[in-house]
C-alpha positions as CSV (number, residue, x, y, z in Angstrom):
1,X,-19.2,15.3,44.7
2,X,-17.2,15.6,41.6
3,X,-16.3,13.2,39.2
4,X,-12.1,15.0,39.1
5,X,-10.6,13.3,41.8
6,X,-9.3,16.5,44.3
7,X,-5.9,17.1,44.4
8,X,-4.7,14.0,42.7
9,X,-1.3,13.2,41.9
10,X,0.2,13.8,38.5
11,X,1.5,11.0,36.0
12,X,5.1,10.8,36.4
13,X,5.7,9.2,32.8
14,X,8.0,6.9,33.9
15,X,7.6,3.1,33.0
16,X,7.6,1.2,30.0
17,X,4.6,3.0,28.5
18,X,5.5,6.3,28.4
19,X,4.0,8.2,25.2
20,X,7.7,8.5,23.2
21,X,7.8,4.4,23.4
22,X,4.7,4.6,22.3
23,X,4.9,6.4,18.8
24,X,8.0,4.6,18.2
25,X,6.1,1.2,18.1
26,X,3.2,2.6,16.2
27,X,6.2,3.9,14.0
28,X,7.4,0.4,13.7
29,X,4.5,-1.1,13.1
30,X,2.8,1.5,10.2
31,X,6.1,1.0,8.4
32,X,6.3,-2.3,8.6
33,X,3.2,-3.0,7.0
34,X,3.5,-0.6,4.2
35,X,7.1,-2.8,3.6
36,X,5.2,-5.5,3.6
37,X,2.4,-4.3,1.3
38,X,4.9,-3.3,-0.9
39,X,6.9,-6.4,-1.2
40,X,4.2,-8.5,-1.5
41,X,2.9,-6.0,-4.9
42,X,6.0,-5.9,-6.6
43,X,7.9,-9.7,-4.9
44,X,7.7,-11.2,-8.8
45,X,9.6,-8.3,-10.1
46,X,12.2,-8.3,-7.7
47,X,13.1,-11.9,-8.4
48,X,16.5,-11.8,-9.3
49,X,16.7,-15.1,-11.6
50,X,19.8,-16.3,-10.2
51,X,18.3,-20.1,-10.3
52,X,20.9,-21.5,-12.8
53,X,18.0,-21.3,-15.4
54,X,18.6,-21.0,-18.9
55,X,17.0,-17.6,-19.5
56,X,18.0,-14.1,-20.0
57,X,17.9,-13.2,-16.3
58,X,21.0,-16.4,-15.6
59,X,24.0,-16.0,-15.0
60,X,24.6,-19.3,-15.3
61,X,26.8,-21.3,-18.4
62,X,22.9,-22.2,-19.5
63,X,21.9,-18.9,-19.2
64,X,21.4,-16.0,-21.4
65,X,22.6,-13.1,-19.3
66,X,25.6,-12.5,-21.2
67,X,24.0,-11.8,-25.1
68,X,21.7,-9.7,-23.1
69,X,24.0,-7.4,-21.5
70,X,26.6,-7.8,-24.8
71,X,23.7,-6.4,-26.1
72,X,23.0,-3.3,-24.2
73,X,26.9,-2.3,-24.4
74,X,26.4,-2.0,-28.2
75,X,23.3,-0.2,-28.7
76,X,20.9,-3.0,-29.1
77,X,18.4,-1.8,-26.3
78,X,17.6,-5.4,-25.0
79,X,14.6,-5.6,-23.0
80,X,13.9,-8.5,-20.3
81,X,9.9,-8.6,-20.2
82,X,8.2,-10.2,-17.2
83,X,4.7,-9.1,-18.9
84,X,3.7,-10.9,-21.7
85,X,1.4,-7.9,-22.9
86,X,4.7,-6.0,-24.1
87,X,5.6,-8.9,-26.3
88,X,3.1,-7.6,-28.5
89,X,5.7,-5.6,-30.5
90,X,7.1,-5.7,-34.0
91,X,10.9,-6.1,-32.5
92,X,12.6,-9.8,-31.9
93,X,11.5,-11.7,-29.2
94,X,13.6,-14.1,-28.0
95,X,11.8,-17.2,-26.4
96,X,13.8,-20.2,-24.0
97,X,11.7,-22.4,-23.0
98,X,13.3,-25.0,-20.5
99,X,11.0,-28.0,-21.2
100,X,9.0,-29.6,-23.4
101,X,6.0,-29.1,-21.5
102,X,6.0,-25.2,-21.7
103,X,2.8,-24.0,-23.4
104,X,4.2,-21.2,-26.1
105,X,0.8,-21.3,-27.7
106,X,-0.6,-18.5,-26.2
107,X,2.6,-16.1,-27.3
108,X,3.0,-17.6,-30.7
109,X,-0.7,-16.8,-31.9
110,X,0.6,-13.1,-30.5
111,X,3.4,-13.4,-32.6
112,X,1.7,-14.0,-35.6
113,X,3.6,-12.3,-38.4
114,X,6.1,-10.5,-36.1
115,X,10.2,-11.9,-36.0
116,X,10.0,-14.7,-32.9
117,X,13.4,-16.8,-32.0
118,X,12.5,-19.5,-30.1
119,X,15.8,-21.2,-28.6
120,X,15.8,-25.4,-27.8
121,X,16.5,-27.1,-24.4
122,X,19.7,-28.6,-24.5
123,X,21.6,-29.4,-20.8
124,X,20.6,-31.1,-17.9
125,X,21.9,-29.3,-15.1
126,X,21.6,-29.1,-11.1
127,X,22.2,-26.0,-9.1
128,X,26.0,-25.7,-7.5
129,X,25.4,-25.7,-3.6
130,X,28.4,-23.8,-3.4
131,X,27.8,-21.1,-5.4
132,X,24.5,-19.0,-5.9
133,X,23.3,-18.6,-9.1
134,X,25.6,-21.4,-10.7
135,X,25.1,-25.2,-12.2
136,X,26.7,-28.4,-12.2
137,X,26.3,-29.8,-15.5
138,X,24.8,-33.4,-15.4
139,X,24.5,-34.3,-19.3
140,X,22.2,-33.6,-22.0
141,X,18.1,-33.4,-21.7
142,X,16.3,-36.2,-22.9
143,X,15.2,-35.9,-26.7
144,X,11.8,-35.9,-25.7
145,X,12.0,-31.8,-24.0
146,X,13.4,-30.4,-27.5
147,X,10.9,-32.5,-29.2
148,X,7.8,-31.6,-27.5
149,X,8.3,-27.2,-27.5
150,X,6.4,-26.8,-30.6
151,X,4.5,-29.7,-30.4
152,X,1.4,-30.6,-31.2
153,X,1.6,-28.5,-33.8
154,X,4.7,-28.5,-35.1
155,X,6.6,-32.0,-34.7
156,X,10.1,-31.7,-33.9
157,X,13.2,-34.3,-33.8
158,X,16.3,-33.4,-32.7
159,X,19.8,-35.4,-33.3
160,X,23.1,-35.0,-31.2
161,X,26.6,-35.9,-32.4
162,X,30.0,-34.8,-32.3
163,X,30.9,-32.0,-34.2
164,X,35.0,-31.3,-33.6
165,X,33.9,-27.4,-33.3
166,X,34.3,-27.8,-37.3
167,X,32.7,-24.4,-38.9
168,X,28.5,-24.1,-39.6
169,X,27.6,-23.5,-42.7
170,X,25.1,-20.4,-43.3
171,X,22.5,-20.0,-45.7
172,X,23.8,-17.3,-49.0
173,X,21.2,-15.1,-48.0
174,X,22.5,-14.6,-44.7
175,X,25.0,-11.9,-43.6
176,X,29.0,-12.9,-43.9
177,X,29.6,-12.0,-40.9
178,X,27.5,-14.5,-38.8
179,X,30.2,-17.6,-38.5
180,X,29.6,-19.5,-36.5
181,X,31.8,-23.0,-35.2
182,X,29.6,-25.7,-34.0
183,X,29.1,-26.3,-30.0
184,X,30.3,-30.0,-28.8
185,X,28.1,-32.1,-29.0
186,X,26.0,-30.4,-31.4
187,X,22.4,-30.7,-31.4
188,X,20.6,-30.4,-34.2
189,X,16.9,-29.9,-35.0
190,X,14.4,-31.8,-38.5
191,X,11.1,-32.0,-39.4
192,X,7.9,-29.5,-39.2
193,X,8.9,-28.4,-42.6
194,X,12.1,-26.1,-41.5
195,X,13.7,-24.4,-44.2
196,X,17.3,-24.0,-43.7
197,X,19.6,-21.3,-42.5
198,X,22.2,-22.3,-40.7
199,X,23.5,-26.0,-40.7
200,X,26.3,-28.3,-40.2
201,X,28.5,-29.6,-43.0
202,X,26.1,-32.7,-43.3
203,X,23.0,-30.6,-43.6
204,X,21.8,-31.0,-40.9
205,X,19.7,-28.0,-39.6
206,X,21.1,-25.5,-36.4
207,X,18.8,-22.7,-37.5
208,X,16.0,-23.6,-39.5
209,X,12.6,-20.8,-40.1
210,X,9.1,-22.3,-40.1
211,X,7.2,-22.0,-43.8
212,X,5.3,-19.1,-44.5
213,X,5.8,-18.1,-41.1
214,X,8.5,-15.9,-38.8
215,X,9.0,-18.2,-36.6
216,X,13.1,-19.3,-36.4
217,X,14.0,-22.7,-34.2
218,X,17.6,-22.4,-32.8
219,X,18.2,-25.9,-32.2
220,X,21.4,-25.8,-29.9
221,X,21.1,-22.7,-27.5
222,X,25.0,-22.6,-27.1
223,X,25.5,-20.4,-29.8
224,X,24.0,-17.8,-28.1
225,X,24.2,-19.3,-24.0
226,X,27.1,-17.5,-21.6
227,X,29.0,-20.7,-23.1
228,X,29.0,-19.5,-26.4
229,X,29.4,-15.9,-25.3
230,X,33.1,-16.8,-23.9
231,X,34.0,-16.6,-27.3
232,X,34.5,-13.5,-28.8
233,X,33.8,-15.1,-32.5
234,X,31.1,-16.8,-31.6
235,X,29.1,-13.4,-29.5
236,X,30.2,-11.3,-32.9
237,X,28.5,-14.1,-35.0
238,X,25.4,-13.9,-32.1
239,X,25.2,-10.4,-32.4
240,X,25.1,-10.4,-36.0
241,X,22.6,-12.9,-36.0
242,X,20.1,-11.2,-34.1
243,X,20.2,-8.2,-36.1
244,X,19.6,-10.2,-39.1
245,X,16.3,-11.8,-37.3
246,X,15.2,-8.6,-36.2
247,X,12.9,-6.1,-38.5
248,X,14.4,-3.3,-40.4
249,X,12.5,-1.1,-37.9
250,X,13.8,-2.5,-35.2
251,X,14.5,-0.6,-31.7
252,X,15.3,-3.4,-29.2
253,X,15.1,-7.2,-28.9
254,X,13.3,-8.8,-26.1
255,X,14.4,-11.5,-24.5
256,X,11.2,-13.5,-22.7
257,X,11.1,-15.1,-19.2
258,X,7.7,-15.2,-18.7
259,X,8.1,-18.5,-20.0
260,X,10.5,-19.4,-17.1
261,X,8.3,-18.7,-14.2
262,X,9.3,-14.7,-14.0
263,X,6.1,-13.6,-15.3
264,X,4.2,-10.3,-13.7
265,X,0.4,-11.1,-13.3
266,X,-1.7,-8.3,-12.6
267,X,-2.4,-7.8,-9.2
268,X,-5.3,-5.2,-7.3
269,X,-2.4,-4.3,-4.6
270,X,0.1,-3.5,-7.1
271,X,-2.8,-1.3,-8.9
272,X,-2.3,0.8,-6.0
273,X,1.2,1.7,-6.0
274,X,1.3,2.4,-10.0
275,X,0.4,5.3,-12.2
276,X,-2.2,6.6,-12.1
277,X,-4.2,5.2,-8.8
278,X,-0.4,6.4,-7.0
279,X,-2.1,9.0,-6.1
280,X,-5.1,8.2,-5.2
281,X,-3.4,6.1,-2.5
282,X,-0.7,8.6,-1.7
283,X,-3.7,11.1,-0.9
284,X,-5.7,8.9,1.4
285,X,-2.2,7.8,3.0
286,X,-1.8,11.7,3.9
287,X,-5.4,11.8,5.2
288,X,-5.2,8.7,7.5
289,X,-1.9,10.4,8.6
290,X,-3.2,13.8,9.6
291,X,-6.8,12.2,11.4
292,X,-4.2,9.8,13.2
293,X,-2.3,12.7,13.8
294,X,-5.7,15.3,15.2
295,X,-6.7,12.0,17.4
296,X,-3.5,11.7,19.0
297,X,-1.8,15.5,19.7
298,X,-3.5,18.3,21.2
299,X,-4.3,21.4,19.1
300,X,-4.0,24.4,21.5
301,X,-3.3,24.5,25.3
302,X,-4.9,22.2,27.5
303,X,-7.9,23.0,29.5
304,X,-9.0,21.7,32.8
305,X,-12.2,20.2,33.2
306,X,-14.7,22.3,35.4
307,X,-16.1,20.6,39.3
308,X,-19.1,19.3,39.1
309,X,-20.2,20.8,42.3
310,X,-18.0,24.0,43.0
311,X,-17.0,25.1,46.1
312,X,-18.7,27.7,48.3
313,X,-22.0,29.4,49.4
314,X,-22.5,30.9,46.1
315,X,-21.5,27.5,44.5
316,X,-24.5,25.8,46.8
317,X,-27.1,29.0,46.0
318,X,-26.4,28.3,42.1
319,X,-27.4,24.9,42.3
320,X,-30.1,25.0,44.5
321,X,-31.5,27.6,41.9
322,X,-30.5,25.5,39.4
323,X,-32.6,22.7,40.4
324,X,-35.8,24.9,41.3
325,X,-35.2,25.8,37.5
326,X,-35.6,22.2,36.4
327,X,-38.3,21.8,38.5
328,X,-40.3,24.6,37.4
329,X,-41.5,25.2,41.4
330,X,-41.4,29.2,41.1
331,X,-44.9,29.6,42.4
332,X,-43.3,28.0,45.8
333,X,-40.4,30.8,46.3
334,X,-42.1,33.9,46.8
335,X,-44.4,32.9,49.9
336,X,-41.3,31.4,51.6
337,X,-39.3,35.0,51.0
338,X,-42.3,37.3,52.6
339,X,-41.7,34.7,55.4
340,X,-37.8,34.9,55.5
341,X,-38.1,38.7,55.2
342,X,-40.8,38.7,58.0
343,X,-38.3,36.9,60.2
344,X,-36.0,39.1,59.4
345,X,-37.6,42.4,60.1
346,X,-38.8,41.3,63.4
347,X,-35.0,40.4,64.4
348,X,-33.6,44.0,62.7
349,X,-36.6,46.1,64.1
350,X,-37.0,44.6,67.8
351,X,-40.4,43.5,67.7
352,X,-42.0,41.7,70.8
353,X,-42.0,38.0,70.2
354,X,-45.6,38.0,71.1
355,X,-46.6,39.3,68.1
356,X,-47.4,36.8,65.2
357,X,-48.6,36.4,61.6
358,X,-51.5,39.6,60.7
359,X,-50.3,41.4,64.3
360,X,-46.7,41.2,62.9
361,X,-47.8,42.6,59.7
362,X,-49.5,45.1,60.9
363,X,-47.0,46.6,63.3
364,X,-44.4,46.4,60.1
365,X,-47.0,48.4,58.1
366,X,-47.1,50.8,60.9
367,X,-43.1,51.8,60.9
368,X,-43.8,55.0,58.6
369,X,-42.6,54.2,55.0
370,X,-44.7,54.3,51.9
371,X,-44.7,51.0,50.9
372,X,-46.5,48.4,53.3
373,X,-45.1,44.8,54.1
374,X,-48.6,43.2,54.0
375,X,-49.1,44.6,50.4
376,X,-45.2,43.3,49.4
377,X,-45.7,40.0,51.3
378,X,-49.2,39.5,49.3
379,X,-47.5,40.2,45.9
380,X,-44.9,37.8,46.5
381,X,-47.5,35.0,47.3
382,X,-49.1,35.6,43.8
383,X,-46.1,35.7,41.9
384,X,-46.0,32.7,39.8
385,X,-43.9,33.6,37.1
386,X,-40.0,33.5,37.5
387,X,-39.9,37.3,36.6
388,X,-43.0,38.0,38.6
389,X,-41.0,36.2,41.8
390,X,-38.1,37.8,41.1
391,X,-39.6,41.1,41.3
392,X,-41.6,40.8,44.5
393,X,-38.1,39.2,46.1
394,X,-36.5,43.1,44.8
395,X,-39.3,44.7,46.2
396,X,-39.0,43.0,50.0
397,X,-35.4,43.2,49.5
398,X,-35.4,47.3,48.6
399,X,-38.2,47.3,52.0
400,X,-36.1,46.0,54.3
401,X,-33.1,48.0,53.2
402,X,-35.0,50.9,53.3
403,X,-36.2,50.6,57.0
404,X,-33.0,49.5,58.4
405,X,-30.9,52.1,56.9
């Protein structure tokens, strides 16, 4: 019996499972994942921040896409920082927080010492159905958001009023070139001790710095907002403004939206796609690939498996010695040979059937050769050895062969 069915039929790879379908959904599938691995590490950084926010990533009227990319066109290298590790840096950073209940305490005590803009809430605005990424203005923010950004700390109040778009009036020690004309309505910012730098005709503070600190409050964020940029006076006077805020070292500004719920928090799965545990990953990608690949595909030319019980009279003597092996019975065999080889002489030689057992063997002894049967018959009954059998078998063998020739 054999465990290979005989002579059955080949698969005829037809049907819906044949093995190209199959790699093309394992395909599928292994990229799919990664995709999705992927996109989950790095979904906060591909946010595009086209909520109608006011922050550097909007393009929105409230936003502050347009000073940003102003920027970059003339040199200023602005950077947009989802990580608030990088605003650690002795450059400008630009901070627009859109409430009052923002926490900018952790960034300020970074900040310590270092040039830090932060920019007041101003508009209440909703997010245009019709178009992505724009607002539909629906009046100013309570007082109360302004108010509350620096708070408790530093106590704000802001004021709003009608300004006419009559001129600002900047500080002596400020550049010429920053001119600004006020926004309508203005908004404008006391208390916490500001010191003056840019105001309106009544005094009133726009752009105020915080004693013995570098910390500047930009009380009406239309002089630097895509509203303001639409003016090409009132970008040049943004411009100029931010160069003056900026240290003489300077390289770049930043411009913050961690603050506006872009932030990048570290993550273990994006660990794995970054410098330098890339490669790690990369390398036991490869190695997953290639054992996937030796379980799958053959490496040489198919063999076919081997009968369990071959065919033939050699085939049947092979296993029948094969299981005298495993028993260990080769005492038994060399009896049962003198007797087979008895048998067989009496048939080859014409002996009378009336002769039996020591009359037998004595008329074989009696033929004329050298070597007697009894003597060969009697060393095949001792044999208990597989050699020992063996031999005596050779020996009756080479006798009978001998006598019949």
């Amino acid at each position: 019996m054999s465990d290979i069915a005989i002579g059955a039929r080949g698969s005829s790879g037809d049907g819906a499972f044949r093995a190209r379908t199959i790699v093309l959904i394992l395909a599928i599938g292994i990229l799919g994942f990664i995709a999705t691995l992927v996109l989950g590490a790095y979904a906060p950084d591909l946010k595009s921040g086209r909520n109608g926010g006011a922050h550097a990533l909007s393009p929105a009227a409230t936003g502050f896409s347009g000073i940003v990319r102003l920027a970059d066109a003339t040199g200023r290298d602005p950077w947009i920082t989802r990580d608030a590790r990088l605003l650690d840096t002795e450059d400008l950073v630009v901070l627009t927080p859109e409430t009052g209940a923002t926490d900018l305490s952790a960034i300020l005590a970074q900040r310590l010492g270092k040039p830090t803009l932060v920019v007041l809430p101003k508009w209440q605005t909703a997010g245009d159905p019709d178009r992505t990424g724009w607002v539909r203005h629906q009046g100013l923010k309570p007082a109360a958001e302004p108010n509350g950004v620096l708070a408790p700390r530093d106590r704000l109040r802001v004021g709003r009023r009608r300004s006419g778009g009559a001129p600002l009036v900047t500080a002596p020690d400020l550049p010429r070139d920053i001119a600004f004309v006020s926004p309508r309505p203005l908004q404008t910012v006391a208390g916490g001790g500001l010191i003056p730098l840019i105001t309106d005709r009544q005094g009133r503070i726009v752009l105020g710095q915080l004693p013995d600190r570098t910390l500047y409050v930009l009380s009406d964020p239309d002089l630097l907002s895509n509203i303001g940029m639409a003016d090409a006076r009132q970008a040049a006077s943004a411009l100029a403004l931010l160069d003056w805020l900026n240290s003489n070292e300077a390289e770049s500004i930043y411009f913050d939206v961690t603050l506006n719920g872009f932030g990048r928090s570290p993550s273990p799965l994006k660990l794995a796609f970054d410098p330098p545990f890339l490669a790690m990953t990369l390398a036991v990608a490869v190695a997953v690939l290639l054992a996937a690949w030796q379980g799958a595909v053959r490496f040489g030319a198919p063999r076919r498996r081997e009968r369990a019980i071959a065919f033939g009279k050699a085939a049947l003597i092979d296993n029948a010695a094969a299981l005298v092996r495993k028993a260990g019975r080769y005492a038994m065999l060399g009896g049962r040979y003198a007797d087979m080889t008895r048998d067989r002489a009496a048939s080859v030689f014409g002996v009378a059937p009336q002769l039996r057992d020591g009359a037998l063997d004595a008329h074989l002894d009696g033929l004329g050769r050298p070597a007697r049967f009894s003597d060969l018959a009697e060393a095949a009954r001792n044999a208990r050895d597989r050699h020992a059998v063996l031999a005596a078998a050779q020996a009756l063998h080479n006798w009978l062969w001998e006598k019949n020739r």
